[in-house]
C-alpha positions as CSV (number, residue, x, y, z in Angstrom):
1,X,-86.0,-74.3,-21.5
2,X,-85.4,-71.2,-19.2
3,X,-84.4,-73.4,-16.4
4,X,-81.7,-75.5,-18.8
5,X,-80.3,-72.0,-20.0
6,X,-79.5,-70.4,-16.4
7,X,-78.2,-73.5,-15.0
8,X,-75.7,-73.8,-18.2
9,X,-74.7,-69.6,-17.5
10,X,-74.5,-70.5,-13.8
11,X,-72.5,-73.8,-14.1
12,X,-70.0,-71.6,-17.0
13,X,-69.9,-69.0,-14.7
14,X,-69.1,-71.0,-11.8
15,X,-66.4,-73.2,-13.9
16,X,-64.6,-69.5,-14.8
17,X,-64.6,-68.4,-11.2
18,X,-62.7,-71.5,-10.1
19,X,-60.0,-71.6,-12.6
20,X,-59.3,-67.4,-11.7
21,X,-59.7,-69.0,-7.6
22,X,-56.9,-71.9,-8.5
23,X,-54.7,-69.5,-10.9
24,X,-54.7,-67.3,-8.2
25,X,-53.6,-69.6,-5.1
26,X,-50.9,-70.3,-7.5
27,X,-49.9,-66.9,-8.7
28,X,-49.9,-66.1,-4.7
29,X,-47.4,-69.5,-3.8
30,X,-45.2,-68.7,-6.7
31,X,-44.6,-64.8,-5.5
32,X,-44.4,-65.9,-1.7
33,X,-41.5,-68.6,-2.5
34,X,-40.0,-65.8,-4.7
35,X,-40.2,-63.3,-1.4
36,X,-39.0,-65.9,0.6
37,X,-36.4,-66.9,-1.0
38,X,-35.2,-63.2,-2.0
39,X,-34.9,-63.0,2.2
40,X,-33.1,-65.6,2.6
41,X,-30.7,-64.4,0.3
42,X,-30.6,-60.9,1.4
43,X,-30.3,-62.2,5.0
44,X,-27.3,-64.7,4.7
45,X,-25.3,-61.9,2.6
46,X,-25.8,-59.5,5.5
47,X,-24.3,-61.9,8.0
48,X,-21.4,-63.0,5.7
49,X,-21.0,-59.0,4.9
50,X,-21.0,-58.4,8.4
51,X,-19.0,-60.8,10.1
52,X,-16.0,-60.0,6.9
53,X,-16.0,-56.3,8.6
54,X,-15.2,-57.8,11.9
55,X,-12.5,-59.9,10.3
56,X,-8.7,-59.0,10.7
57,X,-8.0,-61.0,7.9
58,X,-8.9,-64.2,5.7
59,X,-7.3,-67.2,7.5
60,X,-5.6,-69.7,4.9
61,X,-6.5,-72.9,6.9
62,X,-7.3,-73.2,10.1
63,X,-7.3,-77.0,12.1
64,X,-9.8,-77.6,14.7
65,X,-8.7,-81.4,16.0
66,X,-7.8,-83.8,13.1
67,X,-10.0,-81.1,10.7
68,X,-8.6,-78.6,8.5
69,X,-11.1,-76.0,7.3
70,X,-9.6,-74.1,4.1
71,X,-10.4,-70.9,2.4
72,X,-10.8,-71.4,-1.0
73,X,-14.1,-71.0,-3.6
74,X,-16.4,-72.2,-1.8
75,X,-15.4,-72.0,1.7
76,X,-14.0,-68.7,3.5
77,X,-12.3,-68.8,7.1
78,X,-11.7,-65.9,8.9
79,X,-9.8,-64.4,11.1
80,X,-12.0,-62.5,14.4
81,X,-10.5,-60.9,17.0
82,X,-11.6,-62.5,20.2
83,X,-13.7,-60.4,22.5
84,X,-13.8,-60.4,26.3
85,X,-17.5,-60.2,28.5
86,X,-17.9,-56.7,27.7
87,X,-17.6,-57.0,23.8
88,X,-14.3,-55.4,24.1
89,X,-11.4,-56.5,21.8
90,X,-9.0,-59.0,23.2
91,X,-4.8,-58.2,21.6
92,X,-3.6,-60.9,20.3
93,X,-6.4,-63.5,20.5
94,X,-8.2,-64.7,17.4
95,X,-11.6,-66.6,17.3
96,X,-12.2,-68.7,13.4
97,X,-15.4,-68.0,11.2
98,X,-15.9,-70.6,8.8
99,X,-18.7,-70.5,6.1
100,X,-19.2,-73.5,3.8
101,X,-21.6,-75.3,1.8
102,X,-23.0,-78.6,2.9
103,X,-24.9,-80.3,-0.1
104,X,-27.6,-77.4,-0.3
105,X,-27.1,-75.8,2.8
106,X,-24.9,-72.8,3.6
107,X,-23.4,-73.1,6.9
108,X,-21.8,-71.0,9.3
109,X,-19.6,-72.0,12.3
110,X,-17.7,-70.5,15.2
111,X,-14.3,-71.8,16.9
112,X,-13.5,-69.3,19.8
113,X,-10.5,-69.5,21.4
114,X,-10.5,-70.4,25.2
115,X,-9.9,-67.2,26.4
116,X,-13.0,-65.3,24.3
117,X,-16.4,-64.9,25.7
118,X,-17.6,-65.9,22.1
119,X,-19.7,-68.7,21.6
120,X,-19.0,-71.4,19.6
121,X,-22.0,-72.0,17.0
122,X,-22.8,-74.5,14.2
123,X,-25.7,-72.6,12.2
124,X,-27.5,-73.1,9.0
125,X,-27.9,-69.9,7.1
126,X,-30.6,-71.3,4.0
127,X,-31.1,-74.8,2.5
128,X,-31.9,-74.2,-0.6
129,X,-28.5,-73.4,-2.2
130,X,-27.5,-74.1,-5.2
131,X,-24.0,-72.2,-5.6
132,X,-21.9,-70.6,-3.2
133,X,-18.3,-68.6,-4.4
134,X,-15.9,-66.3,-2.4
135,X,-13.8,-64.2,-4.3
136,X,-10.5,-62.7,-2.2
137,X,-9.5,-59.2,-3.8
138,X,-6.6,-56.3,-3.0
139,X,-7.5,-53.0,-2.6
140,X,-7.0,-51.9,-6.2
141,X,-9.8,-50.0,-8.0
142,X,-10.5,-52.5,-10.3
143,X,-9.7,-55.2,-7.8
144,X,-7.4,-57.7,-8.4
145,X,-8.3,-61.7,-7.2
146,X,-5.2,-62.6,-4.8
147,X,-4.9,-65.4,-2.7
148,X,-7.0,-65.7,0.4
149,X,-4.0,-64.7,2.8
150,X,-3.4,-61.5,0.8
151,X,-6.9,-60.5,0.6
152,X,-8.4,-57.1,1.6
153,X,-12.1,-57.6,0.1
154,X,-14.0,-60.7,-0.2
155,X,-16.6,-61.0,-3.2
156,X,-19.6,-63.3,-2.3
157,X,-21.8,-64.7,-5.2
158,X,-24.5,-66.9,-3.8
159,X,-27.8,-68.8,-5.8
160,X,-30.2,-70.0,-4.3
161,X,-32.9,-72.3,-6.3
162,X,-36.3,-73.3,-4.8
163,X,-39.1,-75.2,-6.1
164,X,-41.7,-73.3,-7.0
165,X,-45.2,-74.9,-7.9
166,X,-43.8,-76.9,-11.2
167,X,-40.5,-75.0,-11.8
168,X,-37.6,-74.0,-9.7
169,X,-37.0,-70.2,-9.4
170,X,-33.2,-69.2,-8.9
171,X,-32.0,-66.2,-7.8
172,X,-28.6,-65.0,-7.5
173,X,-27.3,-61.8,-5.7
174,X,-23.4,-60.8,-5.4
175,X,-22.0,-58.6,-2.6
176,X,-18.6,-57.6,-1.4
177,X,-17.3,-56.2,2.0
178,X,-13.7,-54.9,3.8
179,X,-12.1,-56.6,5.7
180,X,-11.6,-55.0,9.1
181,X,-8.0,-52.5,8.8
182,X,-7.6,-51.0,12.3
C-alpha cells in the first residue's frame, strides 16, 4: 500500500512539474515575439526618422519609368540631396526615398539620380504590419496637417501585429521628425 501511495505523489508531482515546464516555454515564446516585435518597430521608425532629417523636402509624386510613387497616407516620398563618393552634398541634385506598404510588409526603396554615388535599394523593413500612416505637418506648435508639398514634419504611426502562440499581439508606436531646413 506504501508503494501505491508514493507512486500516486510521484506521478502528481510529476504531472504539476510538466504543466509549470509547458506554461513556461509558452510564457517565454509569448515575451520573445513581444521583444521581437517591439524591435522591429523601434528599428523601422529610426530609419524612417532618420532618413526624414536628411530630407529637403516631401516630394508630391515622383515617376520612375511608367510608375508614379505618391505621398499620401500610406506612402511618403522624399526628397534627398544627392551625395558625391565622399558623402559630400551634391547642389542641385536630388535622389527619391520612397516608403510604402506592400500587403504586410513595410518597404523602403531608393532611386538615385545618375550623378549620386547613392545606391539604389529595394528593402523590407518588417513583415508583419498591419497599419502604416504618414502625417505631413507645418511648423506650428500645435501642428497643423498640410499637404505633403508644404510639409515641415512628418508624423509616422505604425502597428505591427504578430501571432503569438494562440493570439496576435499588436503593438503600435507613433513618432515624428524635421525635415532637413539648411
Amino acid at each position: 500500500i506504501e508503494i501505491l501511495i508514493a507512486m500516486g505523489i510521484a506521478s502528481i508531482t510529476g504531472t504539476l512539474l510538466l504543466a509549470i515546464i509547458v506554461n513556461s516555454t509558452g510564457l517565454f515564446y509569448k515575451q520573445s515575439s513581444k521583444v521581437e516585435e517591439g524591435r522591429n518597430i523601434n528599428d523601422a521608425l529610426s530609419q524612417i526618422r532618420a532618413n526624414i532629417k536628411q530630407a529637403n523636402s516631401v516630394a508630391t509624386s515622383f515617376m520612375v519609368g511608367s510608375t508614379t510613387y505618391t505621398s499620401g497616407m500610406s506612402q511618403l516620398v522624399l526628397k534627398v540631396p544627392a551625395i558625391d563618393s565622399a558623402n559630400n552634398i551634391v547642389d542641385n541634385i536630388f535622389d527619391y526615398f520612397f516608403y510604402f506598404l506592400d500587403t504586410t510588409k513595410l518597404r523602403f526603396k531608393t532611386f538615385p539620380d545618375p550623378a549620386s554615388s547613392r545606391i539604389a535599394q529595394d528593402q523590407i523593413f518588417t513583415t508583419s504590419v498591419d497599419s502604416l500612416k504618414f502625417q505631413y505637418l507645418d511648423s506650428a506648435n500645435p501642428p497643423n496637417e498640410v499637404a505633403p508639398a508644404s510639409s515641415s514634419k512628418v508624423r509616422i504611426s505604425l502597428t505591427l501585429r504578430q501571432k503569438s502562440g494562440a493570439d496576435f499581439e499588436t503593438q503600435t508606436a507613433t513618432s515624428e521628425a524635421n525635415l532637413r531646413n539648411d
